[in-house]
TORSETOR-395893 format. One line per field, with one value per residue (C-alpha): x negated, y negated, z negated; residue in one letter. Coordinates in steps of 0.25 Angstrom, whole numbers, plus 5000, padded with zeros to 4 digits. Each point is the difference from the previous one (the first is absolute). Layout:
u X/...
v Y/...
w Z/...
code A/...
This chain:
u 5053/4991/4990/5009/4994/4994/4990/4990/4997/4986/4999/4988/4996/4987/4999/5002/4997/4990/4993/5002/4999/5004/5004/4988/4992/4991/5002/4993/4994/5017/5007/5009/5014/4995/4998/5014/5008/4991/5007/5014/4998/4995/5014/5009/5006/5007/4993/4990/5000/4991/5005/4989/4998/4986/4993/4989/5007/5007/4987/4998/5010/5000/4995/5007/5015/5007/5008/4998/5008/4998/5006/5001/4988/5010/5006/5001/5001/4998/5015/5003/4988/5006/5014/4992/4994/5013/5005/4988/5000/5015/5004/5013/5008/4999/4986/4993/4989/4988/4994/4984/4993/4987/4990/5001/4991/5002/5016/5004/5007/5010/5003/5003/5010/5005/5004/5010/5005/5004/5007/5007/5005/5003/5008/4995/4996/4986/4990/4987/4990/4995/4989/5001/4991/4988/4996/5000/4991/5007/5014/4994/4993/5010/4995/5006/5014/5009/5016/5010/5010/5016/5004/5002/4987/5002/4992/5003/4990/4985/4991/4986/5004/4999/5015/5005/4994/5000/5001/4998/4986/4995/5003/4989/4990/5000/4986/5007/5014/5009/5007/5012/5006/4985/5004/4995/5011/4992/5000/4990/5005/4996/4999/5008/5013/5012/5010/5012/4995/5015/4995/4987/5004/5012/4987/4992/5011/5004/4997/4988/5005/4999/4993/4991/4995/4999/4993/4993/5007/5006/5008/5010/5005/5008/5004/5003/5010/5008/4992/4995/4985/4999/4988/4994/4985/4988/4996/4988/4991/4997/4987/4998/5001/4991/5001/4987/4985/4999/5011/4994/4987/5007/5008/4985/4995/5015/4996/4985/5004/5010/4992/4990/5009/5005/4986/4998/5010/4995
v 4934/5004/5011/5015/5007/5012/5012/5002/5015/5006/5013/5007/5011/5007/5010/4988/5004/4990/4996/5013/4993/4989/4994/5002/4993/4991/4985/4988/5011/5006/5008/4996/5002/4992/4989/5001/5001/4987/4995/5005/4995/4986/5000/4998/5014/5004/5014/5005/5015/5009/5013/5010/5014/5002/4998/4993/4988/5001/4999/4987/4993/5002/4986/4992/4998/5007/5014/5011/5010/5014/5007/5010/5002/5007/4986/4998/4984/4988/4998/5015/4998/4988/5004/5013/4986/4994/5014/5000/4983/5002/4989/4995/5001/4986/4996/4995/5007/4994/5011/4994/5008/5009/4994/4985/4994/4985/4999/4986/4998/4990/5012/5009/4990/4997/5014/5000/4988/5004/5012/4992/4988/5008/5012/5009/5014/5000/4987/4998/4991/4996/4989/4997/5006/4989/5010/5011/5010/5000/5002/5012/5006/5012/4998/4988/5001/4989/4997/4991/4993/4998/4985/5003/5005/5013/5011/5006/5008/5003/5007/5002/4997/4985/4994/4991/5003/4986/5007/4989/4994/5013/5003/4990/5001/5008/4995/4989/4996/4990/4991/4997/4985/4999/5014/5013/5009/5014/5003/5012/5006/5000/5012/4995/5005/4995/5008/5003/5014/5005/4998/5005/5013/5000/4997/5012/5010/4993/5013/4994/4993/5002/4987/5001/5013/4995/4988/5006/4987/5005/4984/5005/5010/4988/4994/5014/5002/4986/4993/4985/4996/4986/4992/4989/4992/5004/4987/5004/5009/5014/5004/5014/5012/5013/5011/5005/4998/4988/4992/5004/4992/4988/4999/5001/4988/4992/5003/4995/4988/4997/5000/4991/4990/4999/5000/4988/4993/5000
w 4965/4989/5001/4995/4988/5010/4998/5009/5005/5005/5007/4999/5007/4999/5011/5010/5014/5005/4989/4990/4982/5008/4987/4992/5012/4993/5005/4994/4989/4995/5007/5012/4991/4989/5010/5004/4987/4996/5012/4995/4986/5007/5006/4985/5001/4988/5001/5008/5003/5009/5004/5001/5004/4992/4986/5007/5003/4986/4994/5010/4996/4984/4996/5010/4993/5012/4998/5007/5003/5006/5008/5013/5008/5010/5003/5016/4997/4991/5000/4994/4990/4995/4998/4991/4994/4997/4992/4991/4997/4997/5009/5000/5014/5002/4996/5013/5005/5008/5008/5002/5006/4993/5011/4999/4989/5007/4999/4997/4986/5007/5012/4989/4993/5013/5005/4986/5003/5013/4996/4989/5009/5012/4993/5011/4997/4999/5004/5006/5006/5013/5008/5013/5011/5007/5008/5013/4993/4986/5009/5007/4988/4996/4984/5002/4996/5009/4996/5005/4991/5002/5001/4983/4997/4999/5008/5012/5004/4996/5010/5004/5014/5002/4999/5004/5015/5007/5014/5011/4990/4998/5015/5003/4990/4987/4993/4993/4993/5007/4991/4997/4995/4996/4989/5000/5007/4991/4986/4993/4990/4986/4994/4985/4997/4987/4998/4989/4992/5004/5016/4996/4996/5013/5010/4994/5002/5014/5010/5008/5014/5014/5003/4988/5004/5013/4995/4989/4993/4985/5000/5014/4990/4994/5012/5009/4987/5001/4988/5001/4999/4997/5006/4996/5005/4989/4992/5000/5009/4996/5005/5006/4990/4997/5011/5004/4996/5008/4993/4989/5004/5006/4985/4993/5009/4998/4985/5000/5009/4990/4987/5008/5002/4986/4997/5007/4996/4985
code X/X/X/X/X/X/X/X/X/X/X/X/X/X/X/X/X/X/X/X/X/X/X/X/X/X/X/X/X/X/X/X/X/X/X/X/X/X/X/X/X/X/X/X/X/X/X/X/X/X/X/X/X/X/X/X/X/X/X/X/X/X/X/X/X/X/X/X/X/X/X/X/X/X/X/X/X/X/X/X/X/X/X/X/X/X/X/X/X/X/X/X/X/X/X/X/X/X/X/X/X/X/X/X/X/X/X/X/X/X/X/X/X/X/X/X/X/X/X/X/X/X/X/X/X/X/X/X/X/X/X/X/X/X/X/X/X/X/X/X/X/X/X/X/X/X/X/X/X/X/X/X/X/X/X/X/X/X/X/X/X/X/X/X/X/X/X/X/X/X/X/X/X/X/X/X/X/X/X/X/X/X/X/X/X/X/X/X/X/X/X/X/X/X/X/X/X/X/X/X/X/X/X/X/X/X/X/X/X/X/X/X/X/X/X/X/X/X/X/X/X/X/X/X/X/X/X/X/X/X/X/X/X/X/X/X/X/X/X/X/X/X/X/X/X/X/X/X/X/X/X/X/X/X/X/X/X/X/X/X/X/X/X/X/X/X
């Protein structure tokens, strides 16, 4: 199935909790959201649109060939900043939408394709990505978000607890992962979401859920509500994104080791 026409969607916020002008954090010499809508743009998206809350990042972004849209700073998530994004842009209801995220300035072009293939070929609700899990301290790590699928790919949960709980392995020794026909049995989610602009706008006025704000997990939303999630293994892996001052520092180093390598190779 060919690759849909798609646009690809980018909230920023400024005021970000653990690393405050989160976007504007210089990486590599430009600021954090330039190195993601490079990423977006790198992907084939018809358009490429961050949603902002503040001139500052306008100003970043002017000579990159992105839009920028700006809306609330009252938003409580991306999702309801994006649908503000998608009255502005003038979106049709069903132009496809992929939410990437404003903190993840190494997202491979084919994951981003891939996630709007997905939505197109499953005719889910909404689609996302996953990769499996290699080891104990990544399914115990709470930011580490887990799922587990339904026989047709679809989600069925997403938690920080570590699911599925293999009880009789876990009962002897909980420092490594038993396998399972030689597979993974745990899949991480990945934090990239398509969705349809009609479903969009319905998530942003869904009533948040019980399990979501159990969770603290905005995607159990869709599935507390009866909607399907479809599920699909990322073709390529999406490194870490940019919470806190130490990511930061690990992105720089990925950066500099990167640009070394090229180097080299000329």
């Amino acid at each position: 199935m060919p690759t849909p026409d798609f646009t690809v969607a980018i909230p920023a916020r400024y005021a970000a909790s653990r690393l405050p002008g989160k976007p504007l954090r210089v990486l590599g010499g430009e600021p954090l959201v330039v190195h993601v809508a490079r990423r977006a743009l790198a992907a084939g998206a018809r358009e490429v649109w961050v949603a902002a809350d503040d001139e500052r990042i306008v100003e970043a972004l002017a000579s990159t060939g992105v839009r920028v849209a700006m809306t609330s700073r009252d938003h409580a998530s991306g999702t309801d900043r994006l649908a503000e994004c998608a009255g502005i842009a003038g979106w049709s209801d069903d132009t496809v939408v992929v939410n990437l995220q404003g903190d993840e300035p190494f997202a491979p072009a084919e994951g981003i394709r891939a996630v709007a293939e997905l939505l197109q070929a499953s005719g889910a609700d909404m689609a996302t990505l996953a990769a499996h899990v290699d080891d104990a301290g990544t399914l115990f790590d709470p930011n580490a978000v887990k799922l587990v699928q339904a026989g047709n790919g679809d989600a069925l949960y997403f938690s920080r607890a570590p699911i599925p709980w293999p009880r009789d392995a876990f009962a002897q020794d909980r420092s490594r992962l038993p396998a399972r026909d030689g597979q993974p049995a745990w899949l991480r989610h990945i934090g990239i979401y398509a969705y349809r602009v009609d479903f969009l706008r319905r998530f942003a006025a869904m009533p948040p859920g019980r399990l979501e704000q159990i969770e603290s997990l905005e995607q159990l939303r869709v599935l507390e509500a009866g909607h399907r999630i479809a599920v699909a293994l990322t073709p390529a892996p999406f490194p870490p994104g940019v919470d806190t001052p130490e990511d930061l520092a690990r992105a720089e180093a990925m950066l500099s080791s990167s640009a070394a390598t090229q180097s080299e190779g000329r």
